[in-house]
KOLDOVO-588299 format. One line per 5 residues: number of its first residue (from 1); their letters; for each residue x, y, z negated of C-alpha. Coordinates in nm, 2 decimals. Last residue first. Example, Ala and Ser with C-alpha at 12.3 -4.5 7.8 and 13.67 -1.06 7.14 Angstrom:
# KOLDOVO-588299
2> sa> 1.37:-0.11:-0.71; 1.23:-0.45:-0.78
***
This chain:
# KOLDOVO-588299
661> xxxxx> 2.72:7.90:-1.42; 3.07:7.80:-1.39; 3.00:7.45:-1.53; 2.74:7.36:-1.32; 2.89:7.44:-0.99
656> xxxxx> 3.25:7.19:-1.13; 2.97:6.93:-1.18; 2.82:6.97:-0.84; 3.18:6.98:-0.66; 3.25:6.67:-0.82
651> xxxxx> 2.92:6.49:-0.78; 2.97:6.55:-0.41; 2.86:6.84:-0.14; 2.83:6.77:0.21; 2.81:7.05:0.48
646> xxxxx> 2.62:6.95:0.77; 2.80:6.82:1.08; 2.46:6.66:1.23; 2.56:6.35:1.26; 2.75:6.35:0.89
641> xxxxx> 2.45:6.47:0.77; 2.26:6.20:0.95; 2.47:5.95:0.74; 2.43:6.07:0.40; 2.02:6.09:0.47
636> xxxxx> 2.08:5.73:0.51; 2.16:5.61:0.19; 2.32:5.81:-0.08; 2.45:5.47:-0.26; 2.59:5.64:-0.55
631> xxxxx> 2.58:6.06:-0.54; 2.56:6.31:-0.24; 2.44:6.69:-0.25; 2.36:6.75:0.14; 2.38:7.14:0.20
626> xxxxx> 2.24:7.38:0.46; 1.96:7.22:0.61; 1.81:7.33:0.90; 1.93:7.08:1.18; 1.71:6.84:0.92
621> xxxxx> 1.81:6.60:0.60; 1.49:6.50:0.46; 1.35:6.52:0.10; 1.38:6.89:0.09; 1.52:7.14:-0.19
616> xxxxx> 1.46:7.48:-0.17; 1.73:7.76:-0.32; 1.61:8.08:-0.52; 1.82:8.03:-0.82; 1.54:7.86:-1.04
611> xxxxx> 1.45:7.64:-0.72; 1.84:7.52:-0.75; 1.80:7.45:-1.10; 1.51:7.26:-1.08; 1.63:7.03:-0.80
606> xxxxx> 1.94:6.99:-1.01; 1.74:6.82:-1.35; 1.50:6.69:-1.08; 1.78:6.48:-1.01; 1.91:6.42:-1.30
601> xxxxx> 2.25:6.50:-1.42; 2.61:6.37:-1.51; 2.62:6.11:-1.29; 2.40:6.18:-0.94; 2.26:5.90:-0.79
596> xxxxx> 2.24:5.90:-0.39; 2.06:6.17:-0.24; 1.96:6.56:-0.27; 1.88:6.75:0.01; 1.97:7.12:0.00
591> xxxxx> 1.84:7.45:0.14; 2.02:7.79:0.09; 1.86:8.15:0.06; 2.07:8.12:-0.36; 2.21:7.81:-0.38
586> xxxxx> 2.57:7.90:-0.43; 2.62:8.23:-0.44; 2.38:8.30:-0.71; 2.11:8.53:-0.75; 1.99:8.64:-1.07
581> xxxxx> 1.74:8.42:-1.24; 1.37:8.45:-1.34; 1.31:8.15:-1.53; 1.00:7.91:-1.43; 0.73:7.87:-1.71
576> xxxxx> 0.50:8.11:-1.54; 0.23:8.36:-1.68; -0.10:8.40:-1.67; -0.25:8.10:-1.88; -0.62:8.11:-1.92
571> xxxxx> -0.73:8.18:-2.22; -1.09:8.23:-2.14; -1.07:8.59:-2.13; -0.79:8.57:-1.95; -1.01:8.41:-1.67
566> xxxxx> -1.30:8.63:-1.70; -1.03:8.94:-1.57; -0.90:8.70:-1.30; -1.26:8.67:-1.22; -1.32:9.04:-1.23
561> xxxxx> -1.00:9.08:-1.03; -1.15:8.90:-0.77; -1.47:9.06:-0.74; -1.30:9.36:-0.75; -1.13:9.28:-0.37
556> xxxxx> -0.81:9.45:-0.40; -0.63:9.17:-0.54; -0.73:8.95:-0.21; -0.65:9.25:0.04; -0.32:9.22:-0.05
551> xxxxx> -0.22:8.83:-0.10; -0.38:8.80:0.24; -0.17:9.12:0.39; 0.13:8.99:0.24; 0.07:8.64:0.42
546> xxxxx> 0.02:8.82:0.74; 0.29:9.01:0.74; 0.56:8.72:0.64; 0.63:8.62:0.30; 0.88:8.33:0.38
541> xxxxx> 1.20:8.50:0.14; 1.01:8.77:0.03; 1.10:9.13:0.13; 0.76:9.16:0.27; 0.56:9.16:-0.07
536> xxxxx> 0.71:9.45:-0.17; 0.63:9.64:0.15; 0.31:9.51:0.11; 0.31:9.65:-0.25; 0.31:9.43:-0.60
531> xxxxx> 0.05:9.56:-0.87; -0.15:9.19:-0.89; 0.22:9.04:-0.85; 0.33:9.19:-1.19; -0.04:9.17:-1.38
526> xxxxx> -0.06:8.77:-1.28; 0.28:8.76:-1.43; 0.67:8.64:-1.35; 0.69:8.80:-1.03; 0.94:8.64:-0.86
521> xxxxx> 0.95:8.30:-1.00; 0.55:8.34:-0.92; 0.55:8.41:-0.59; 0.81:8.16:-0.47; 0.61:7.89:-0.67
516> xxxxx> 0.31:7.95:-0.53; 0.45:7.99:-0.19; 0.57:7.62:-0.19; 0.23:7.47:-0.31; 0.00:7.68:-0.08
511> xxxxx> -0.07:8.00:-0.01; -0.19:8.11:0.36; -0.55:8.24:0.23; -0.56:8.28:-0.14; -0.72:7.96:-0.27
506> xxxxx> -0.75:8.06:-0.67; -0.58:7.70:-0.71; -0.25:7.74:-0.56; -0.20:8.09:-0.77; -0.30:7.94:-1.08
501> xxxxx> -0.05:7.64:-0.98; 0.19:7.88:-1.02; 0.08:8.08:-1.31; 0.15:7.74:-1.51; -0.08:7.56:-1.67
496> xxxxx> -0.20:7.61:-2.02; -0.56:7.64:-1.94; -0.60:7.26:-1.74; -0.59:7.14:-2.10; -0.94:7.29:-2.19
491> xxxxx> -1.06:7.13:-1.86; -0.89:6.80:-1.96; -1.03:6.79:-2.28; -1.38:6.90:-2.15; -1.38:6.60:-1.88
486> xxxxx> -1.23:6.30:-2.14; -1.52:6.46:-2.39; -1.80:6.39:-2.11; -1.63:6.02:-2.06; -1.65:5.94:-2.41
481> xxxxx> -2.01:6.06:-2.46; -2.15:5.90:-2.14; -2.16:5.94:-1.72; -2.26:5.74:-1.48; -2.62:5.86:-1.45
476> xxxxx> -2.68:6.17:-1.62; -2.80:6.25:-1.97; -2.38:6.29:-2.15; -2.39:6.58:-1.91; -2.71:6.79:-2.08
471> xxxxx> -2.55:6.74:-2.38; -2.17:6.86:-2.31; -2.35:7.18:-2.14; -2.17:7.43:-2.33; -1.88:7.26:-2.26
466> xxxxx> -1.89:7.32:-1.91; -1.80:7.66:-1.96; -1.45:7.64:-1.81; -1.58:7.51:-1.47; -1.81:7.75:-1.52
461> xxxxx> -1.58:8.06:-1.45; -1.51:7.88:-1.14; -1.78:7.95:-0.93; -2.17:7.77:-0.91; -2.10:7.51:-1.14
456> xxxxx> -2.35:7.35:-1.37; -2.67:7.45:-1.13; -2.76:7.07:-1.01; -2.64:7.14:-0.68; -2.31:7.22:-0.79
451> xxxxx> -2.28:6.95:-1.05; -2.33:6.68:-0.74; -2.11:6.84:-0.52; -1.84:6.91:-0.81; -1.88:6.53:-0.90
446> xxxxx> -1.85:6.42:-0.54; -1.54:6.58:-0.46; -1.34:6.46:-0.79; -1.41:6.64:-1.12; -1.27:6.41:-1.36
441> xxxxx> -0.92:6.49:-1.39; -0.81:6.90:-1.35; -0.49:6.94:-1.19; -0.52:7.30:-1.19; -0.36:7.30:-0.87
436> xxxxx> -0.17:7.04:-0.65; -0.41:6.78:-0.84; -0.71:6.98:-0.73; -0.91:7.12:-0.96; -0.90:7.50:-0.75
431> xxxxx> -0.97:7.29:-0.45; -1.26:7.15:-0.48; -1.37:7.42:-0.63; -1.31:7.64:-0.34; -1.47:7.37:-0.15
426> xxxxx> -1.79:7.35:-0.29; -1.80:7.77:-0.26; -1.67:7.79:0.11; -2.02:7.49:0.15; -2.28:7.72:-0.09
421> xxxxx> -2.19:8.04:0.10; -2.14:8.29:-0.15; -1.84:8.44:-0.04; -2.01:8.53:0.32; -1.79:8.62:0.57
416> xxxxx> -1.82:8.28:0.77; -1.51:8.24:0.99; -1.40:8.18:1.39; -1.07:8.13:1.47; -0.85:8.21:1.78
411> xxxxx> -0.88:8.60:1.81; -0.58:8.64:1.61; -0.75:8.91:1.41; -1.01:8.66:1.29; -1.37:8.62:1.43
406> xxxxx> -1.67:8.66:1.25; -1.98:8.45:1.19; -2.31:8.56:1.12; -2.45:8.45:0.79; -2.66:8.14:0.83
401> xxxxx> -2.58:7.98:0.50; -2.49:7.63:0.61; -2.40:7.61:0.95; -2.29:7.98:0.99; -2.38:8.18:1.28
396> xxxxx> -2.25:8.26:1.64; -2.20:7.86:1.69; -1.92:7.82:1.99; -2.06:7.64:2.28; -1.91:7.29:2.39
391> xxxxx> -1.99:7.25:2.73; -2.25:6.98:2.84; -2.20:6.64:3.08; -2.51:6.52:3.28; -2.26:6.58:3.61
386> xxxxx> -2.15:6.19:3.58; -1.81:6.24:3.45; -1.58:5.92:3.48; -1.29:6.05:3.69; -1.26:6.35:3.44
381> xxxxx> -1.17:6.13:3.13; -1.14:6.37:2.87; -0.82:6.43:2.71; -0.62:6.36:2.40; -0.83:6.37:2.07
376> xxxxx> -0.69:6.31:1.79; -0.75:6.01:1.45; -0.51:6.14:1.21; -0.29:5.83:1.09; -0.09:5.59:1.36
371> xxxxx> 0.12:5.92:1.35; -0.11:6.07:1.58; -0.37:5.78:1.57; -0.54:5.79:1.98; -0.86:5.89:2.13
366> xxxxx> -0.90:5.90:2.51; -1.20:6.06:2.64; -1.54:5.99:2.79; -1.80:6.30:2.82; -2.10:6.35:2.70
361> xxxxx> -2.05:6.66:2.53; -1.74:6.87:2.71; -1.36:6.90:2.65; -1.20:7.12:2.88; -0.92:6.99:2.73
356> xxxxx> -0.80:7.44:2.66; -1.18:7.48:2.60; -1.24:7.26:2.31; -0.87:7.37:2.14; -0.96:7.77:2.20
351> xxxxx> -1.30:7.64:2.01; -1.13:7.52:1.66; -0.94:7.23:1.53; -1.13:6.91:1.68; -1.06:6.73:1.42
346> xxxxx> -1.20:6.33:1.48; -1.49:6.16:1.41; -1.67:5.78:1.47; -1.34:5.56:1.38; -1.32:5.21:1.29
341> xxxxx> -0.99:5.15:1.21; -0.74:4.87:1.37; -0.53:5.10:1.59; -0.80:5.26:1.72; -1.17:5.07:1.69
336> xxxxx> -1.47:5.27:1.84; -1.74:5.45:1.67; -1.93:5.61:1.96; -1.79:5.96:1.87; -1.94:6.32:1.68
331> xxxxx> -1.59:6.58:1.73; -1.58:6.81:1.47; -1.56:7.19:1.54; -1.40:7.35:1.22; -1.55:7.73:1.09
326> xxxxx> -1.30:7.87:0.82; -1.51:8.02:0.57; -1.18:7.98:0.36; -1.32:7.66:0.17; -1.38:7.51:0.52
321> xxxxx> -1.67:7.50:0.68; -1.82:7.22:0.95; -1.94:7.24:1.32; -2.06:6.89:1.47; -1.99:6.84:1.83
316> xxxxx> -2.22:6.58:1.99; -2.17:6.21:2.15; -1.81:6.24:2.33; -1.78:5.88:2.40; -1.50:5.63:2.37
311> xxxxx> -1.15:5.57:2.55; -0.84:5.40:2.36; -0.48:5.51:2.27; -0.27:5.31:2.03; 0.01:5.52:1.86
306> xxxxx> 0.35:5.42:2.00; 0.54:5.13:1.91; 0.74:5.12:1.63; 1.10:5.03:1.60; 1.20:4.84:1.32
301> xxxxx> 1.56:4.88:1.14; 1.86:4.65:1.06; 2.20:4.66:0.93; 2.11:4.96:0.70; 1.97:4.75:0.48
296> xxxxx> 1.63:4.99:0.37; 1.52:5.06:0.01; 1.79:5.15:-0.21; 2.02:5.16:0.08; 2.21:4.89:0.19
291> xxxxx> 2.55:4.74:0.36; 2.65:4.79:0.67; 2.97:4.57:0.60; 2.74:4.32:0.45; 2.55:4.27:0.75
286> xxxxx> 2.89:4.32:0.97; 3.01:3.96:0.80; 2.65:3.83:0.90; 2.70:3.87:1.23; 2.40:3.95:1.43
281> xxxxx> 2.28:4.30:1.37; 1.94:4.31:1.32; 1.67:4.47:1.59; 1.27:4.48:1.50; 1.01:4.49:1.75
276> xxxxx> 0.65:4.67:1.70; 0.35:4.67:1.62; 0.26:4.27:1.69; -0.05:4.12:1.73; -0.07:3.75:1.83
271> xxxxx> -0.20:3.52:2.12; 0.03:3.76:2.35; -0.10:3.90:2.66; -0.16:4.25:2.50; 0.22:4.29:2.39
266> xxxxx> 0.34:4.18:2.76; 0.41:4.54:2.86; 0.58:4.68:2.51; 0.80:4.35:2.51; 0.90:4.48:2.89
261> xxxxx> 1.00:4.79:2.76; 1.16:4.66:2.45; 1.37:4.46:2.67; 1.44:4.79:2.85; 1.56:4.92:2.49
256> xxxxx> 1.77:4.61:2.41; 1.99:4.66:2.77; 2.05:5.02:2.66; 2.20:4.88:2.30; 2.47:4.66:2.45
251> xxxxx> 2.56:4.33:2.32; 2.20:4.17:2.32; 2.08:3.87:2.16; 1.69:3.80:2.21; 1.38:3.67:1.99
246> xxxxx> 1.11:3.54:2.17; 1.05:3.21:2.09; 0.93:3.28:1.72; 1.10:3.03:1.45; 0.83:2.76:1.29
241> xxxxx> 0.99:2.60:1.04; 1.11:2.22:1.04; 1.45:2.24:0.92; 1.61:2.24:1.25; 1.44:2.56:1.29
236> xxxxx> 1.56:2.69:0.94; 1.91:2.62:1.12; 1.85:2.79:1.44; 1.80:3.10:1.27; 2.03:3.08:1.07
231> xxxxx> 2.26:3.03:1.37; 2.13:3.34:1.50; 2.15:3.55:1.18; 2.54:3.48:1.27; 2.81:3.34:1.05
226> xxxxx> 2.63:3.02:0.87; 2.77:2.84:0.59; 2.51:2.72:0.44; 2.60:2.98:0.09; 2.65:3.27:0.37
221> xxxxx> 2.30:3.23:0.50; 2.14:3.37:0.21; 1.85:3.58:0.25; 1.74:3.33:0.57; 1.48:3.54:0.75
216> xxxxx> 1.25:3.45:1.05; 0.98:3.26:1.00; 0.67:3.25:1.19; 0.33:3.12:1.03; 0.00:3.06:1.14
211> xxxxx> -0.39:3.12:1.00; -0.64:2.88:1.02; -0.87:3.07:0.80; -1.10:2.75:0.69; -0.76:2.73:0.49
206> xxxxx> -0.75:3.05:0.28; -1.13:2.97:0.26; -1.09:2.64:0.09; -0.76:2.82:-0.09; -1.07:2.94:-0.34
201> xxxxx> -0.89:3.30:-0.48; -0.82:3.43:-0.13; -0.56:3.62:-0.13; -0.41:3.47:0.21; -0.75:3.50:0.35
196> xxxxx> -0.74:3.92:0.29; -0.39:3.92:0.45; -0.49:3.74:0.76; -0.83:3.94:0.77; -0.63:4.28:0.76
191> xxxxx> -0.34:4.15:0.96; -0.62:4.03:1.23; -0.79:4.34:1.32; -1.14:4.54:1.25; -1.38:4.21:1.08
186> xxxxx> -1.69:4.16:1.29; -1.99:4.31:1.09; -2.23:4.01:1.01; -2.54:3.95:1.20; -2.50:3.57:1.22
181> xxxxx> -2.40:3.54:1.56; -2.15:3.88:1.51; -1.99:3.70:1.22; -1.95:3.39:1.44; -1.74:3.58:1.72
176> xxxxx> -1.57:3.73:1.44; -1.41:3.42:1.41; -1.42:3.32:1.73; -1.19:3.61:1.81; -1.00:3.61:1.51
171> xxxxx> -0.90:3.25:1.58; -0.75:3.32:1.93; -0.59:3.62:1.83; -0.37:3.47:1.61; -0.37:3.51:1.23
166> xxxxx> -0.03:3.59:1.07; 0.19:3.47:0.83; 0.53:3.63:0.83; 0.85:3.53:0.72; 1.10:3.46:0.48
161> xxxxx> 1.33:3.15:0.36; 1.42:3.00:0.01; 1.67:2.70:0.01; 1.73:2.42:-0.21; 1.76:2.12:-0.03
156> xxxxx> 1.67:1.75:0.04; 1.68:1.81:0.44; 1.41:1.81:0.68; 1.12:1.97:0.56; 0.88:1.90:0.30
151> xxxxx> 0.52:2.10:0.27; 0.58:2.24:0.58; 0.43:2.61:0.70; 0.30:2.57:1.06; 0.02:2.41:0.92
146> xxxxx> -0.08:2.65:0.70; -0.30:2.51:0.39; 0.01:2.51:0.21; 0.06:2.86:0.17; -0.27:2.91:0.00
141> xxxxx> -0.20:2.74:-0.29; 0.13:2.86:-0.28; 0.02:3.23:-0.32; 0.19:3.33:-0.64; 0.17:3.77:-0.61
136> xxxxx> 0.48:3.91:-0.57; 0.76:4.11:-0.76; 1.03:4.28:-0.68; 0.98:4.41:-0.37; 0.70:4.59:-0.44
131> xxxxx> 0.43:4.32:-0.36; 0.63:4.09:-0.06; 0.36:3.78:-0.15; 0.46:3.48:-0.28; 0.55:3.09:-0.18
126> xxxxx> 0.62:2.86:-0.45; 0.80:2.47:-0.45; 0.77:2.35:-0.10; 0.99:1.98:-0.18; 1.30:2.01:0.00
121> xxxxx> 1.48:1.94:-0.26; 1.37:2.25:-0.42; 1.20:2.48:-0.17; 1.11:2.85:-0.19; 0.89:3.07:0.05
116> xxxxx> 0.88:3.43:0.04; 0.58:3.61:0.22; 0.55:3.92:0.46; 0.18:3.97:0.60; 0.10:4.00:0.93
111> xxxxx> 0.19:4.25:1.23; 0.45:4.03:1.37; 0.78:4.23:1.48; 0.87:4.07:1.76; 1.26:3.98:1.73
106> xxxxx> 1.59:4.16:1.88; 1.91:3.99:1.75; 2.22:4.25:1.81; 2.60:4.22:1.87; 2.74:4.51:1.73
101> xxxxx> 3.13:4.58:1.79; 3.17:4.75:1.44; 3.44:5.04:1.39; 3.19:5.17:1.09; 3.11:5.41:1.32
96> xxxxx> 2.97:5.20:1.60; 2.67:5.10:1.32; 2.63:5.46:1.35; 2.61:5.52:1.69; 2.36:5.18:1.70
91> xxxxx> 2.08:5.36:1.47; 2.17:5.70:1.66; 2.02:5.52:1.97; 1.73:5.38:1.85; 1.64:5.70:1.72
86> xxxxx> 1.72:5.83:2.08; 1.45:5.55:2.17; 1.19:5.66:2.00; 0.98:5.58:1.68; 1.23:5.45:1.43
81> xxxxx> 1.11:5.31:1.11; 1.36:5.17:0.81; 1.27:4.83:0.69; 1.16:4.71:0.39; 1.32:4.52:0.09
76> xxxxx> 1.26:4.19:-0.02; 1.46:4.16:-0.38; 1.67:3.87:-0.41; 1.53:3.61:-0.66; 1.18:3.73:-0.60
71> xxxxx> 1.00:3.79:-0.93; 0.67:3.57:-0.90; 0.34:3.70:-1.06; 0.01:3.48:-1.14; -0.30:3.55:-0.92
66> xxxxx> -0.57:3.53:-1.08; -0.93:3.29:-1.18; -0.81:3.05:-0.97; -0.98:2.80:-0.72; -0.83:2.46:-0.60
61> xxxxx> -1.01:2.32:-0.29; -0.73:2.38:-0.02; -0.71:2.11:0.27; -0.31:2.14:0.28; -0.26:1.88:-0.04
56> xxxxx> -0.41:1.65:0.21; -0.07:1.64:0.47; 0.08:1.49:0.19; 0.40:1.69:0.05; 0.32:1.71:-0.29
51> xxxxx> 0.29:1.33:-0.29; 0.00:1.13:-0.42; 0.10:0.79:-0.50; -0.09:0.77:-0.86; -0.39:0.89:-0.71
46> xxxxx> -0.50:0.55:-0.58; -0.83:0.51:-0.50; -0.89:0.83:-0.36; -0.54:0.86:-0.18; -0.56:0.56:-0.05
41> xxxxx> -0.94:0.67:0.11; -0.76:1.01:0.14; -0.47:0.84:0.43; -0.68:0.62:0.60; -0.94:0.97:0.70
36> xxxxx> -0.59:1.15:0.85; -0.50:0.85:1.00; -0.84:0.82:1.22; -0.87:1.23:1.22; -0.56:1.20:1.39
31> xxxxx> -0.58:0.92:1.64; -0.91:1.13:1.75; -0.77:1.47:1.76; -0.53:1.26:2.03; -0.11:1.17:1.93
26> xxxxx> 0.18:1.37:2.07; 0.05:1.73:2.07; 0.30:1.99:2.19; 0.30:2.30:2.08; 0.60:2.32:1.89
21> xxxxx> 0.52:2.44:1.57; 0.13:2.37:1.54; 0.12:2.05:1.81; 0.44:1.92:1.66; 0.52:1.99:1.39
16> xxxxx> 0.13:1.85:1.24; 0.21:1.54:1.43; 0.54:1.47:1.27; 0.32:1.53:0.92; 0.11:1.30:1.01
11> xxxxx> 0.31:1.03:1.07; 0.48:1.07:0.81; 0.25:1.07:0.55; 0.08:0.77:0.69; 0.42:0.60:0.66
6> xxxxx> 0.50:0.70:0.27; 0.09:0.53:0.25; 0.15:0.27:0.42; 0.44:0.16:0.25; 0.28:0.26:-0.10
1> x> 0.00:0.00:0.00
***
């Protein structure tokens, strides 16, 4: 019986390889299902032989309460992004640098989901989840209802390798094809539904899923001897894993980019989504030469392909208001899938946009994600207009209150005048609780709608008299003692903060988080910049005419100095926290990037200091910077300083700074 049953095993297993790794079916669904069946009816009457590696153990059935955690025994960092092909480019220069001959392994990148799998003795052990980096989520259950994925492979080792699972097109399509039957929604795209089913807390469904596997990492190639990320490659094929077919070597970086061409052309024929390709150096000695950044290894990075574009309808054009009075045309859209969202509206950013496409209702036009993020509008279709298609026309009065709109002095923007209009007034408060302002927790958007309309806040004065209505809050829906005193505490703590974020919350046109803090290190007061001239205002490092005008005509208004008035009253602070300095010749009109780890001070410790002294710090080297300050491990934004011949200060010079001042 235990003959049988070891032989079964095999058996089945070899079939599995072979038709879900290789392709290539060797025995019929029929022969399959026969030995398949055999092999539970031993199973079921004698549990005794059951072996973690039997082809059974992948039917699922177990259900958890949670996932437990798994600390990865070598962290599984991310890759760095690059978008073109002069990115590309730079990537290979400074490989070059480091006196490296790069031999490169380009590989699909698989829009899945990362996982780690270990094996002791062969035996599949755990697999996990990426998670930060550090830690994952346990998914083995799940893991060994893949196929692709083997529950014993070929040699009685220790060995942990990395890949992707993923679902293949094939599946998603008769999956959703099923939802649709049964008036479901269809799910959006298959990384979302291949990482939901790998989560799945009943591995029945992680394994009704039928998702696939591709592995394609080896963290420690060294300790199996191996000198190229191809020969590892290679090895965890010979292993049993499932290695993707198209991965390529290349010696010279302009031969990769037309492969990524041709990748970029064959992406929609593929049984599997991918978003991009991802190029390694291949010798593992120049891996560790390369190095790492806290995040990224610098020996590899993933280009991106560009932002999917797709056609839809033009339905209507809605006309919203901002907290400004700006007036916004939205685009109304047959809801269409980009770039696996559902999306039904996009910015149109005012009526000089509308006109410059020549955009018109009814019409078909290309959508796309700039950035893979803001859905944008590129162009209509005009090949496809039928003649029933309508121009846009500007509104002359406001959508909410009715006032009659205005234009600004640029000509380009249309505004509501009115101060009380209901939607400006929702959105002033919005933003005046925002985090970047008063940083007040427990009024998100749909609380100040609701309050609004119920009369509790009408303008910001009764933000700060909520209180008074403590017992009248405690009576709605969702809300109770405990959560009504969380509100006023944090309302009554908003009161201490700085005049900066005063000045980001009061929504003076053109100020934001940046300008804020400029304004306030110089003035010190709400009385001081209250009393400031344009021609004071001008002499501001990035306080332009118009800005000064804003700031201007906002302090003249009484309406507003009543508030500000109201405000004190309430004990608001006025003043700022950050020290007026003299100028320094230093940091003073300069801007910095801070990287690496610093040893004698923090890094907001410095970023402080050089705000105090009128500097700006960035988080990304540019042709603008002035000064990189470099600790440990700088990383990257070391290396495009050095591109871009920027000046480079070290913990030495910083220290030796500090001291004189």
């Amino acid at each position: 019986m235990k003959q049988r049953y070891n032989e079964l095993i095999k058996i089945i297993n070899e079939a599995d390889y072979n038709y879900h790794t290789l392709d290539k079916p060797t025995i019929t669904d029929q022969e399959y299902d026969s030995l398949l069946r055999e092999l539970f009816e031993i199973e079921e009457n004698h549990p005794e032989l059951i072996r973690d590696d039997s082809p059974t153990q992948r039917a699922g059935g177990q259900i958890l309460e949670g996932f437990n955690k798994i600390t990865h025994q070598k962290p599984m960092l991310s890759l760095s992004d690059v978008f073109n092909y002069d990115e590309i480019r730079l990537f290979d220069e400074r490989i070059k640098k480091e006196h490296i001959k790069p031999e490169y392994i380009c590989e699909q990148k698989i829009d899945g989901l990362s996982v780690s799998l270990i094996y002791e003795k062969g035996i599949l052990k755990s697999g996990a989840t990426r998670g930060n980096g550090i830690v994952g989520e346990d998914i083995t259950n799940n893991v060994k209802t893949i196929k692709t994925i083997p529950l014993k492979i070929n040699k009685p080792i220790d060995i942990e390798v990395r890949g992707e699972i993923y679902m293949s097109k094939k599946v998603f399509n008769k999956i959703n094809a099923e939802r649709i039957k049964n008036g479901l929604e269809p799910f959006l795209n298959t990384r979302n539904l291949a990482a939901g089913s790998i989560r799945q807390l009943d591995s029945k469904i992680a394994a009704q899923r039928k998702l696939d596997s591709f592995i394609y990492h080896l963290p420690n190639p060294e300790d199996f001897s191996l000198k190229t990320h191809y020969e590892a490659l290679e090895f965890m094929k010979s292993l049993g894993f499932k290695i993707n077919p198209n991965n390529k070597k290349f010696n010279n970086i302009e031969d990769l980019i037309n492969y990524i061409e041709y990748e970029k052309a064959k992406r929609p024929t593929l049984n599997y989504d991918i978003d991009g390709l991802v190029i390694k150096l291949n010798n593992i000695d120049d891996q560790f030469k390369m190095g790492y950044t806290a995040k990224y290894p610098k020996w590899a990075t993933a280009y991106k392909f560009p932002a999917e574009t797709v056609l839809t309808k033009l339905k209507d054009v809605a006309f919203t208001v901002g907290r400004t009075g700006q007036i916004t045309p939205n685009a109304i859209l047959d809801p269409v899938i980009v770039a696996g969202s559902k999306i039904s509206r996009a910015t149109l950013h005012n009526i000089g946009y509308i006109k410059e496409k020549d955009l018109r209702i009814g019409d078909i036009i290309s959508i796309h994600k700039a950035g893979d993020v803001i859905p944008e509008v590129v162009s209509p279709i005009i090949s496809r207009r039928t003649g029933t298609e309508k121009e846009v026309e500007m509104i002359t009065n406001c959508p909410i209150c009715n006032t009659l709109l205005k234009q600004t002095n640029s000509k380009i923007d249309y505004f509501c005048p009115n101060n009380n209009c209901p939607a400006r007034n929702i959105e002033g408060l919005i933003h005046f609780v925002s985090r970047e302002a008063m940083n007040i927790e427990g009024l998100g958007e749909a609380i100040i709608e609701d309050f609004y309309n119920m009369g509790f806040i009408k303008n910001i004065l009764d933000i700060y008299n909520l209180k008074n209505h403590q017992n009248d809050l405690i009576e709605l829906e969702g809300f109770g003692k405990k959560s009504v005193s969380n509100l006023i505490n944090s309302i009554e703590k908003s009161k201490s903060k700085p005049l900066e974020n005063l000045l980001m919350g009061l929504g003076i046109k053109g100020i934001g988080e940046k300008t804020a803090k400029i304004l306030a290190k110089k003035y010190q007061n709400i009385d001081n910049l209250i009393n400031a001239t344009f021609n004071d205002l001008i002499t501001i490092k990035d306080v332009g005419n118009v800005l000064a005008n804003n700031i201007c005509e906002y302090f003249k208004n009484e309406d507003n100095l009543n508030l500000i008035k109201e405000l004190k009253k309430l004990g608001i602070n006025m003043k700022t926290n950050i020290k007026k300095l003299n100028e320094n010749k230093y940091f003073t009109g300069k801007k910095f990037v801070i990287t690496g780890t610093l040893s004698n001070i923090k890094r907001n410790e410095l970023k402080k200091i050089i705000e105090n002294y009128n500097g700006e710090v960035s988080e990304s080297v540019s042709s603008k910077t002035d000064v990189v300050i470099v600790g440990e491990n700088p990383g990257s934004k070391y290396d495009k300083a050095i591109n871009l011949n920027i000046e480079i200060w070290n913990d030495e010079k910083i220290n030796q700074i500090l001291n004189e001042l």
